[in-house]
C-alpha positions as CSV (number, residue, x, y, z in Angstrom):
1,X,0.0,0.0,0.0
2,X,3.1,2.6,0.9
3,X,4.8,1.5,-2.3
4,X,1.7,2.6,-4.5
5,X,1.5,5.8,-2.6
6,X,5.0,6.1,-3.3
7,X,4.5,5.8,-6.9
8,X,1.7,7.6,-7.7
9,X,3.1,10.7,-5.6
10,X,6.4,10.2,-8.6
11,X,4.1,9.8,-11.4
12,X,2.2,12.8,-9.8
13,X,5.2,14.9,-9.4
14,X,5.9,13.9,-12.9
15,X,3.5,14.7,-15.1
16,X,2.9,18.1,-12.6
17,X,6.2,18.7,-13.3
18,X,5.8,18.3,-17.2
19,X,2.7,19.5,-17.4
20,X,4.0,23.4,-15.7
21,X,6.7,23.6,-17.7
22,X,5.1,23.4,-20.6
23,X,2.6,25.9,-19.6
24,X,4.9,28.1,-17.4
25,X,6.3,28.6,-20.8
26,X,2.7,29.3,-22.8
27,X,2.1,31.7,-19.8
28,X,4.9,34.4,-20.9
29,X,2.7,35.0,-23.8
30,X,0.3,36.1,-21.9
31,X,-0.1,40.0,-20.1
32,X,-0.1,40.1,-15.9
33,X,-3.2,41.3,-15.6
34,X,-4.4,37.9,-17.7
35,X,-2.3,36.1,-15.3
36,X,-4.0,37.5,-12.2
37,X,-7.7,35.5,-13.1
38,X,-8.2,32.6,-12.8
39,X,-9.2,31.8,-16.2
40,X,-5.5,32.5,-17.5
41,X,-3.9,30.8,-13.9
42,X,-2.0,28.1,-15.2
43,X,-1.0,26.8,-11.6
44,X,-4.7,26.9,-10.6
45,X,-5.7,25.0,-13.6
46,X,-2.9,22.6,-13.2
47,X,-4.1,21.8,-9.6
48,X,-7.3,21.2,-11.3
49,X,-6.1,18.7,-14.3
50,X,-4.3,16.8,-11.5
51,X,-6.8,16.5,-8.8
52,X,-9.1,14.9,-11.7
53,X,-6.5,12.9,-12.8
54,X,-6.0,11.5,-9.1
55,X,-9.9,11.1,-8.4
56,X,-10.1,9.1,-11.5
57,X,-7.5,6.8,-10.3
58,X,-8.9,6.7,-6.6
59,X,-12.2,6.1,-7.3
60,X,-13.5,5.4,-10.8
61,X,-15.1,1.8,-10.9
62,X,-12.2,0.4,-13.3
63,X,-9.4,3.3,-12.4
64,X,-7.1,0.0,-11.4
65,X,-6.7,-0.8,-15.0
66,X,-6.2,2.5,-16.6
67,X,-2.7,4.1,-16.5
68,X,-1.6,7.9,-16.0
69,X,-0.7,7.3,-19.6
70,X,-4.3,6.8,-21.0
71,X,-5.3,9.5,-19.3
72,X,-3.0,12.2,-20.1
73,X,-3.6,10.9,-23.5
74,X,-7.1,11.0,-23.2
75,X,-6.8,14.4,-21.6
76,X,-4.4,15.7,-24.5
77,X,-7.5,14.2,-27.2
78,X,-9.8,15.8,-25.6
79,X,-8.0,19.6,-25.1
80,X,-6.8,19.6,-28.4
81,X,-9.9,18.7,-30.2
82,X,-12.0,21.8,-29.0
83,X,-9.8,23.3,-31.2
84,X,-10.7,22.3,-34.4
85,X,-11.4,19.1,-36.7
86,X,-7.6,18.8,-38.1
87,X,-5.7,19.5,-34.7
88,X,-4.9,16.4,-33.1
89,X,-2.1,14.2,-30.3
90,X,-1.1,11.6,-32.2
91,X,0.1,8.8,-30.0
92,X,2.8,7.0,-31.9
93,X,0.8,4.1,-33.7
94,X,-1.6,7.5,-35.2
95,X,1.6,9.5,-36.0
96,X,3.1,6.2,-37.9
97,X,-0.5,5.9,-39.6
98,X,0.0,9.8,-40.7
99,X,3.3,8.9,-42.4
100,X,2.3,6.1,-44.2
101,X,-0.6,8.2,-45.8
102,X,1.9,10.4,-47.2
103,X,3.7,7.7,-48.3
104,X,0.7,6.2,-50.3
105,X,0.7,2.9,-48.8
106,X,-0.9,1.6,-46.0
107,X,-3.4,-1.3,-44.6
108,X,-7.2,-0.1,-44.4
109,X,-10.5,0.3,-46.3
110,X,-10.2,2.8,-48.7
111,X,-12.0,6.0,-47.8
112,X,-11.4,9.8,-47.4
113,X,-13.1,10.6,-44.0
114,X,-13.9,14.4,-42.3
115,X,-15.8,15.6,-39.8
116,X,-19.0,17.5,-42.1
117,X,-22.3,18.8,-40.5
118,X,-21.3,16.8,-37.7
119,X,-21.1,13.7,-39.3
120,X,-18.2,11.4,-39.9
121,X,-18.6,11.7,-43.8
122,X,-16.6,10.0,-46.8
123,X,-15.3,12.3,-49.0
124,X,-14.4,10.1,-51.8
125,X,-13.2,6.6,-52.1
126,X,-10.2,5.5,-53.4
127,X,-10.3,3.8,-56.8
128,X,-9.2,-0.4,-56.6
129,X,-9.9,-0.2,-53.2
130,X,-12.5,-2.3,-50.9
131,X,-14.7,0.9,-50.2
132,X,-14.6,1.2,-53.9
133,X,-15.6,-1.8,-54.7
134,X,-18.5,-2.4,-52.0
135,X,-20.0,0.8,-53.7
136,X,-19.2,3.4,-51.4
137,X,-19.8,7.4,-52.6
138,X,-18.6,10.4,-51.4
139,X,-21.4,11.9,-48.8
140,X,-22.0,8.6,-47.5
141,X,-22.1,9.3,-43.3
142,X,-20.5,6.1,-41.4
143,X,-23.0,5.7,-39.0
144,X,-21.6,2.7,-36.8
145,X,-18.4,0.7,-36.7
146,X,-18.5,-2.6,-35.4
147,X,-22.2,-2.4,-34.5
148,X,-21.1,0.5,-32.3
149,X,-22.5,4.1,-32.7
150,X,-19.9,6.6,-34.8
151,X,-21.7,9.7,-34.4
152,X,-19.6,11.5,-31.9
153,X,-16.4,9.4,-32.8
154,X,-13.4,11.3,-33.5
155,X,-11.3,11.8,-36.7
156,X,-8.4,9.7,-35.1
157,X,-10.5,7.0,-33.4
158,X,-12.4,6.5,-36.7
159,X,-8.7,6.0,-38.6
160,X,-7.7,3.6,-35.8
161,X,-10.4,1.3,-36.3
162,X,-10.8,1.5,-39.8
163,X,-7.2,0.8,-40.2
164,X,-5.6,-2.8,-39.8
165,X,-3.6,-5.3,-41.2
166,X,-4.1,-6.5,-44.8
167,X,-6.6,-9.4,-44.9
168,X,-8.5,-8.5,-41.7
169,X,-12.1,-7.2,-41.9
170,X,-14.2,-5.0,-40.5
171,X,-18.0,-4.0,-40.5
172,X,-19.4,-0.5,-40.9
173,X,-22.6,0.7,-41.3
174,X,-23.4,3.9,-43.7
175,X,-26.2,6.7,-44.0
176,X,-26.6,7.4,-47.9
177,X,-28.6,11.1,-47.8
178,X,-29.2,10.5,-51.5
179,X,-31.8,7.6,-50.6
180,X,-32.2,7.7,-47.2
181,X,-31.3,4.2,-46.6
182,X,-28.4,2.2,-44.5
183,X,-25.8,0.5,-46.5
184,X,-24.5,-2.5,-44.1
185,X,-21.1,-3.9,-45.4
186,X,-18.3,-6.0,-44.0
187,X,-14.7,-4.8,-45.8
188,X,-11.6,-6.7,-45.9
189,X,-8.9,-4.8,-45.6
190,X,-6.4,-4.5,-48.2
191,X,-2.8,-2.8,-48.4
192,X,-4.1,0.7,-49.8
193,X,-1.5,2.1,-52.8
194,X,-2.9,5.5,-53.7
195,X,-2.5,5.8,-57.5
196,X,-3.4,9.8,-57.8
197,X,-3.4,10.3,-61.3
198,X,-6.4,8.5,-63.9
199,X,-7.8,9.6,-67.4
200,X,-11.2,9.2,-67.5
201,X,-12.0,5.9,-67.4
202,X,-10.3,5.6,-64.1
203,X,-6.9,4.5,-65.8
204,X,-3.9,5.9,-66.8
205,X,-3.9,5.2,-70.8
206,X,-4.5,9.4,-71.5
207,X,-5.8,9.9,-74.8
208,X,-7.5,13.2,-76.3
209,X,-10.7,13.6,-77.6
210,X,-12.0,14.2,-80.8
211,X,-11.6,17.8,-80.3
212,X,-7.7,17.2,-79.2
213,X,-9.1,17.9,-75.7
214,X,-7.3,16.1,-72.5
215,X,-8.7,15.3,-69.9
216,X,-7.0,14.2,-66.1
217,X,-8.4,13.8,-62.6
218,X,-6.4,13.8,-59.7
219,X,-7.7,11.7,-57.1
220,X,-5.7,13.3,-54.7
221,X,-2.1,14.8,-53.8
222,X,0.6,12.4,-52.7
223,X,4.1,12.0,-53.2
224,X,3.8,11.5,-56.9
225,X,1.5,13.3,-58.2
226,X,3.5,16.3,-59.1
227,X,5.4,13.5,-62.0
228,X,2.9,11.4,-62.6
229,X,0.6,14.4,-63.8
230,X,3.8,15.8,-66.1
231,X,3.9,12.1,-67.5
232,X,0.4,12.2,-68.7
233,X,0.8,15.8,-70.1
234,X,3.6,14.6,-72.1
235,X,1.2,11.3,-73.6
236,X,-1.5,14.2,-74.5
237,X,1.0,16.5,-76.0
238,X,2.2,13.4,-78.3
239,X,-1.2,13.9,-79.7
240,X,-1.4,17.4,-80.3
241,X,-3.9,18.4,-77.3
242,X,-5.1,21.5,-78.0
243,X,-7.0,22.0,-74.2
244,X,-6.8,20.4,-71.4
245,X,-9.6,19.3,-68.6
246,X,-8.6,18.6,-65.1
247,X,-10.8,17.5,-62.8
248,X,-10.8,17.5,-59.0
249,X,-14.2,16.8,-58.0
250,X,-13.9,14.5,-55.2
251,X,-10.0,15.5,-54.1
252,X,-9.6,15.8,-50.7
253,X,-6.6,17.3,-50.7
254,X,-3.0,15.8,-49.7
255,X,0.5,17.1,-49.8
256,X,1.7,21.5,-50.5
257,X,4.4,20.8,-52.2
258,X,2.6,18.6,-55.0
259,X,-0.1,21.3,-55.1
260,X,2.7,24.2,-56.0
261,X,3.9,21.6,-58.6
262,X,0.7,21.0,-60.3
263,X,0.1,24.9,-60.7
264,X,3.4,25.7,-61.8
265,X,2.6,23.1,-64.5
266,X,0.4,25.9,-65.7
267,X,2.1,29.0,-64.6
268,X,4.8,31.2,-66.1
269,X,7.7,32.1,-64.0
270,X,7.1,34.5,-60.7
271,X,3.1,34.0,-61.0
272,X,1.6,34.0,-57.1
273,X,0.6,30.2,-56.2
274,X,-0.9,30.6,-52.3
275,X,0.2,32.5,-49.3
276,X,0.0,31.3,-45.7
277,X,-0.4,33.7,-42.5
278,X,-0.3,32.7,-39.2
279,X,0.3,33.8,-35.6
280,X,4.0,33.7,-35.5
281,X,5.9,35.4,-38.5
282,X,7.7,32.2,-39.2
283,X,4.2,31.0,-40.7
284,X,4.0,33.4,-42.9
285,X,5.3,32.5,-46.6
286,X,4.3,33.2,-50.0
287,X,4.9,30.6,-52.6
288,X,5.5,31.7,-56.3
289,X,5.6,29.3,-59.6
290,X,9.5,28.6,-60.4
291,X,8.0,28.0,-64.3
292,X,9.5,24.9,-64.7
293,X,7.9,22.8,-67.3
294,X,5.3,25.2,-67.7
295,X,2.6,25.4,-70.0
296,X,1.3,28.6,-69.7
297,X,-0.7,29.0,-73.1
298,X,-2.9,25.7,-72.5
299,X,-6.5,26.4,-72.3
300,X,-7.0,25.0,-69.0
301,X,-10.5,24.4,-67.4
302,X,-10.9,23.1,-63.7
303,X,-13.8,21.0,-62.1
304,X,-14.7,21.1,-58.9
305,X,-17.1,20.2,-56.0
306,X,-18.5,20.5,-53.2
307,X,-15.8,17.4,-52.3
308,X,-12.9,19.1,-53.3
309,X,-10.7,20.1,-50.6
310,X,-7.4,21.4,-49.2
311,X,-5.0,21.3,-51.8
312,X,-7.3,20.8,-54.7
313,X,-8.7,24.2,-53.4
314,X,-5.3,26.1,-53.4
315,X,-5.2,25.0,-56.9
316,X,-8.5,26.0,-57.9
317,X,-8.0,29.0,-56.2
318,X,-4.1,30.3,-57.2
319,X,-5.5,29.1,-61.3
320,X,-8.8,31.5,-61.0
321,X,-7.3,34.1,-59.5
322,X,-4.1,34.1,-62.4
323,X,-6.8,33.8,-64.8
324,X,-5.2,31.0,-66.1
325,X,-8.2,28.9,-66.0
326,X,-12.1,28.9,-66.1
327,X,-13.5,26.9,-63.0
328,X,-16.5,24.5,-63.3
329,X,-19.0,23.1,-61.4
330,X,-20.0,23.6,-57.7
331,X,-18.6,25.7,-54.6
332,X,-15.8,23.6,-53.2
333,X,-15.3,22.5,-49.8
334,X,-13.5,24.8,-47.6
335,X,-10.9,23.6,-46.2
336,X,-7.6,25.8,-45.7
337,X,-5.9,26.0,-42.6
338,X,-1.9,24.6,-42.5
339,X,-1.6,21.4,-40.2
340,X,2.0,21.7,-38.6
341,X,3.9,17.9,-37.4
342,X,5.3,18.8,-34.4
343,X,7.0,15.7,-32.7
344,X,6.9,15.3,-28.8
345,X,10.5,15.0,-27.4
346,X,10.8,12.2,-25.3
347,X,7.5,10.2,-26.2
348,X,8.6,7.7,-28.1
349,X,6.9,8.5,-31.6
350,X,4.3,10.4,-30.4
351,X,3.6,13.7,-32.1
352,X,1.0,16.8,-32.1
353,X,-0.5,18.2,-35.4
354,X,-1.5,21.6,-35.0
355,X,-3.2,24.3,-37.1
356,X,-0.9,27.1,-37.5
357,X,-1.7,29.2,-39.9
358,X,-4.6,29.4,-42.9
359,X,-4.5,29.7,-46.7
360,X,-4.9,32.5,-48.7
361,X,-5.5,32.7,-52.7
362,X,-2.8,34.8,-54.7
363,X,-5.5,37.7,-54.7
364,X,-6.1,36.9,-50.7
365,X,-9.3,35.6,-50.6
366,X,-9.0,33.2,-47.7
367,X,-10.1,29.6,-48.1
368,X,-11.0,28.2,-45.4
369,X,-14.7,28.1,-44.4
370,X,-15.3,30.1,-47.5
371,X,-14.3,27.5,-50.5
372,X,-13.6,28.6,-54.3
373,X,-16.6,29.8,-56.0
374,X,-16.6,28.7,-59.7
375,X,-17.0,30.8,-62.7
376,X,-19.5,28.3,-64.1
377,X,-21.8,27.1,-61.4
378,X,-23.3,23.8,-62.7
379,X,-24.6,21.1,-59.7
380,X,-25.5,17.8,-60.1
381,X,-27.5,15.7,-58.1
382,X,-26.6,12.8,-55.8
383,X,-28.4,11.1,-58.2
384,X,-26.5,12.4,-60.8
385,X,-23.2,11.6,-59.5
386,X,-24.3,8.1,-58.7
387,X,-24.9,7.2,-61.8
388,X,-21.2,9.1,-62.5
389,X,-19.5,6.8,-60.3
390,X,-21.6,3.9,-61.7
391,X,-20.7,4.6,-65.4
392,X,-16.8,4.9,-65.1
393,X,-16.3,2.1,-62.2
394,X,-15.6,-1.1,-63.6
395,X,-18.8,-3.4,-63.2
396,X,-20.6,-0.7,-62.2
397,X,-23.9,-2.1,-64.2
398,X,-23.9,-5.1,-61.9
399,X,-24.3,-3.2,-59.0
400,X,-27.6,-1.8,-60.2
401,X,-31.1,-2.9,-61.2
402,X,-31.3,-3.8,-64.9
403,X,-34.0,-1.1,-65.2
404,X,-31.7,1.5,-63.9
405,X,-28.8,0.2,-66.8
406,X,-30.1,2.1,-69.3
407,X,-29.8,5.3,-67.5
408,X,-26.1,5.0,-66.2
409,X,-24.9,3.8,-69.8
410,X,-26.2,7.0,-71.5
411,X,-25.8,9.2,-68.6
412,X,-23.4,12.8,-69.9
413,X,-21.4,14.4,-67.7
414,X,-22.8,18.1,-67.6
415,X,-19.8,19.5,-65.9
416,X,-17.4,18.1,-68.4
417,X,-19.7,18.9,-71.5
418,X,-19.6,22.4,-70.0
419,X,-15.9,22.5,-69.8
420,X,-15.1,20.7,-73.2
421,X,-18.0,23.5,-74.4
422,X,-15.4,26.3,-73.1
423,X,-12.0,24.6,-74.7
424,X,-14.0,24.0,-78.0
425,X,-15.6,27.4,-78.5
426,X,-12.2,28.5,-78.3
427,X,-10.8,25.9,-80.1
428,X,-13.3,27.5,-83.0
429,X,-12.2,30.8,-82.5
430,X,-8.7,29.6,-83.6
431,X,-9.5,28.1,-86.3
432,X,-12.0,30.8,-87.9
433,X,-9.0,33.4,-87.1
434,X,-6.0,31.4,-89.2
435,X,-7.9,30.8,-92.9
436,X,-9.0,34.4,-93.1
437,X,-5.4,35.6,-92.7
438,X,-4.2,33.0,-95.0
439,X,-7.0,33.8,-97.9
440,X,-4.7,36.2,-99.9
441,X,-2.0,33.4,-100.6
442,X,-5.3,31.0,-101.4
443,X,-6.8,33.2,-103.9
444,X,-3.8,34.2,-106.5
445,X,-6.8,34.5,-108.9
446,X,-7.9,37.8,-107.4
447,X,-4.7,39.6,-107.0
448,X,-5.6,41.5,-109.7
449,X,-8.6,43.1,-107.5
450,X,-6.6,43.1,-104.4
451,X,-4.9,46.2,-103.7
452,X,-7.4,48.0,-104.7
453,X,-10.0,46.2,-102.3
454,X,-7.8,45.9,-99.5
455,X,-8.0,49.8,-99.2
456,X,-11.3,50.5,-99.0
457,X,-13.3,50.6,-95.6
458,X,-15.8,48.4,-96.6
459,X,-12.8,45.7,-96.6
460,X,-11.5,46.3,-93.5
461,X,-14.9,45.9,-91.9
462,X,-14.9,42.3,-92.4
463,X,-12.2,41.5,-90.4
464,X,-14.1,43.6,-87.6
465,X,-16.8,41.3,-88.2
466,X,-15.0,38.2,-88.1
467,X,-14.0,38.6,-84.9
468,X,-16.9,39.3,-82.7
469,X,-16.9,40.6,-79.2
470,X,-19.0,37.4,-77.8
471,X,-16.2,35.3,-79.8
472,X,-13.6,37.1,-78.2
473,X,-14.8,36.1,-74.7
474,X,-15.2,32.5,-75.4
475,X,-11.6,32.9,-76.0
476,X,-10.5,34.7,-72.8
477,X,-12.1,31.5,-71.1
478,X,-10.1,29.4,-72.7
479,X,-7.0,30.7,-72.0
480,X,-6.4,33.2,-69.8
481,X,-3.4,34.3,-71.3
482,X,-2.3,37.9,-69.1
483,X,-2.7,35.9,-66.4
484,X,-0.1,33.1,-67.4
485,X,2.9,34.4,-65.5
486,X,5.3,32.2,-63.6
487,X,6.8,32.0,-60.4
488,X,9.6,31.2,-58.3
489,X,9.7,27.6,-56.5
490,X,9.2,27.8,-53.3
491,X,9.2,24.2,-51.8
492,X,8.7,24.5,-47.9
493,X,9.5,20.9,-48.0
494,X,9.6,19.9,-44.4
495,X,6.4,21.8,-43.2
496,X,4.2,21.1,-45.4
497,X,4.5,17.3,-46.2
498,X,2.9,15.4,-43.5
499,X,1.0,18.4,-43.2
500,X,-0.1,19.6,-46.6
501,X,-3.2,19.5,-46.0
502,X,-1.6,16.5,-45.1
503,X,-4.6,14.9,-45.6
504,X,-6.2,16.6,-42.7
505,X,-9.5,17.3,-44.9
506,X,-8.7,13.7,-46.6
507,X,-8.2,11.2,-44.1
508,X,-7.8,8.1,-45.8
509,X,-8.3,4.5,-43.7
């Protein structure tokens, strides 16, 4: 009995101890008068956090079998996530799951998660996946895991339990809003390799259009998707694309770094990509495109929704505001604050990710809470987008009724057709504009006539008229070309990759 008393007075005195420097150091920050109430105390608050922490262990039914370490972890949880939905502790099994993720391989189910309306809700799942394949869409709420209740769950429980070694399974329970009905699956876990850049029949075999229009979706931003995007560029320009769709409906964000990439893709050198602003003036950076293997005369057109999140935003965001591209589709998600890794010395792996600082587009419109609004605003339905996700999923007609076949074989794509619409009609533009300068050299017959009619007014009209002002703007949506400026590289690579947006709006398990 006096050698537990012993201990727990040393693990007391410990974690007291810990616990006061840490805050006897967050206290400087703060003015005397603060100090003086009780509100901004940190002694009298520390008395407080450890006469819980002992009354707990005293008298609690199953105190005996909890540790001062689950409950200064629990306590951390629970402090850090009145915060907000991307700050978390990470004990070290959650800060090893964070590293795989940004490493694109790791054991689990397959599914973007975040915290929306209150919900535990899947932003997209990933394609070849066993989410994917059991039919699960963005929206869709997990409503229990395990047969128990996930409605107040946590962003980092919900990762813990839907991650797991390869093979094992796991059964969830989801809320789809689009029919109002539960969707009861067991998944087996698979080892989860995040391939973030597909053409559009979910593969990577990028061909144009009959227009000479690309198209690419990225899925995401991980580690690769900066080359793996300029490798499918390169296929396209072998055959001649004249425009180029990308599409990040559904992205739910990922790594900085790869978002600067993609945008200097499109950028000339010194154009503004996304600024950051924080509390402390080390947060504070501004990132311009470096211009390398830029294309900053492709007519570029963006879709997004109300999925798209995080990084996909700062690259809706830094190409509207160049006016390097025309955006399409719905409001996007809103997600733009900068998630710090901050490791823990001394804890063995564990780590704290906190938001330091938010986002800003180039012309400082801040992201976060707000989203990109698109030039074009074109929704679709959940219906809509089911039989999207139907159509381009492989055996997606098996999963549905055969009266419902029909529907999802000859569904179109009205954000797409809106943004081929755009490239094309400038595309047209072009092409009107080329013969009439070349006629001259096609009509030797009529150089007899020509000086003489070249003079006149009446022939200097038709030029006037062959370029139209509602022709003209077609063209400025095609490709914003005043706009296509560089940048300068700035590539804050150690801050921003397990942060990035580090999947904080994209939490994949």
């Amino acid at each position: 009995m006096l050698q537990a008393k012993a201990v727990r007075r040393i693990l007391h005195g410990a974690v007291l101890g810990v616990l006061l420097v840490n805050l006897a150091i967050g206290a400087k920050v703060y003015s005397e008068s603060d100090a003086n109430s009780t509100a901004n105390d940190p002694h009298a608050n520390l008395d407080l956090f450890v006469n819980v922490l002992e009354r707990i262990r005293r008298d609690y039914v199953d105190g005996g079998e909890l540790t001062y370490e689950d409950l200064v972890h629990g306590a951390l949880r629970g402090m850090i996530s009145m915060l907000d939905p991307h700050s978390e502790f990470m004990p070290p099994t959650r800060y090893s799951h964070l590293m795989n993720d940004t490493e694109g391989r790791f054991g689990g189910v397959g599914v973007h998660i975040n915290i929306q309306d209150g919900y535990l809700t899947v932003l997209a799942p990933m394609e070849d996946t066993p989410a994917y394949e059991a039919g699960i869409m963005s929206g869709d709420r997990i409503v229990k895991i395990e047969g128990k209740n996930a409605r107040n769950i946590s962003m980092p429980e919900a990762v813990d339990k839907l991650r797991g070694k390869p093979g094992s399974k796991v059964k969830m329970t989801f809320f789809r809003p689009s029919t109002r009905e539960d969707i009861e699956v067991t998944l087996k876990r698979a080892l989860i390799k995040v391939a973030t850049v597909k053409d559009i029949n979910n593969q990577r075999k990028f061909t144009v259009d009959e227009n000479k229009i690309g198209y690419v979706r990225l899925t995401q931003f991980g580690e690769a998707t900066s080359r793996d995007l300029e490798e499918a560029l390169r296929k396209l320009e072998l055959e001649d694309m004249k425009g180029l769709v990308l599409d990040l409906r559904h992205n739910p964000g990922g790594l900085l770094d790869q978002a600067i990439r993609v945008c200097e893709k499109f950028l000339a050198k010194g154009e503004p990509i996304v600024t950051t602003e924080g509390r402390r003036e080390r947060e504070n950076s501004e990132h311009k495109s470096s211009g390398r293997h830029a294309r900053p005369d492709l007519p570029l057109v963006v879709l997004v929704n109300r999925f798209s999140a995080s990084a996909s935003e700062i690259v809706a965001g830094c190409l509207k505001d160049n006016d390097r591209a025309k955006i399409v589709g719905e409001k996007t998600f809103g997600k733009g604050s900068v998630q710090k890794i901050l490791p823990i010395n001394g804890q063995h792996g564990a780590a704290l990710r906190l938001t330091t600082a938010k986002y800003y587009t180039p012309s400082h419109e801040v992201i976060h809470g707000h989203g990109i609004e698109p030039h074009h605003k074109l929704k679709m339905s959940r219906e809509d987008e089911e039989l999207l996700f139907l159509q381009r999923m492989p055996g997606g007609l098996k999963m549905v009724a055969e009266d419902r076949r029909e529907a999802v074989g000859t569904f179109v794509d009205p954000q797409l057709a809106k943004a081929i619409e755009l490239l094309v009609g400038k595309k047209q533009i072009q092409a009107k504009a080329e013969p009439e300068e070349e006629k001259p050299a096609e009509k030797p017959n009529e150089k007899a006539k020509p000086e003489k009619e070249a003079k006149p007014e009446e022939e200097a009209k038709p030029e006037k008229e062959a370029k139209p002002e509602k022709e003209a703007k077609p063209e400025k949506e095609a490709k914003p070309e005043k706009e296509a400026k560089p940048e300068k590289e700035a590539k804050p690579e150690k801050e921003a990759k397990p942060e990035a947006e580090e999947k904080p709006a994209d939490k994949p398990e």
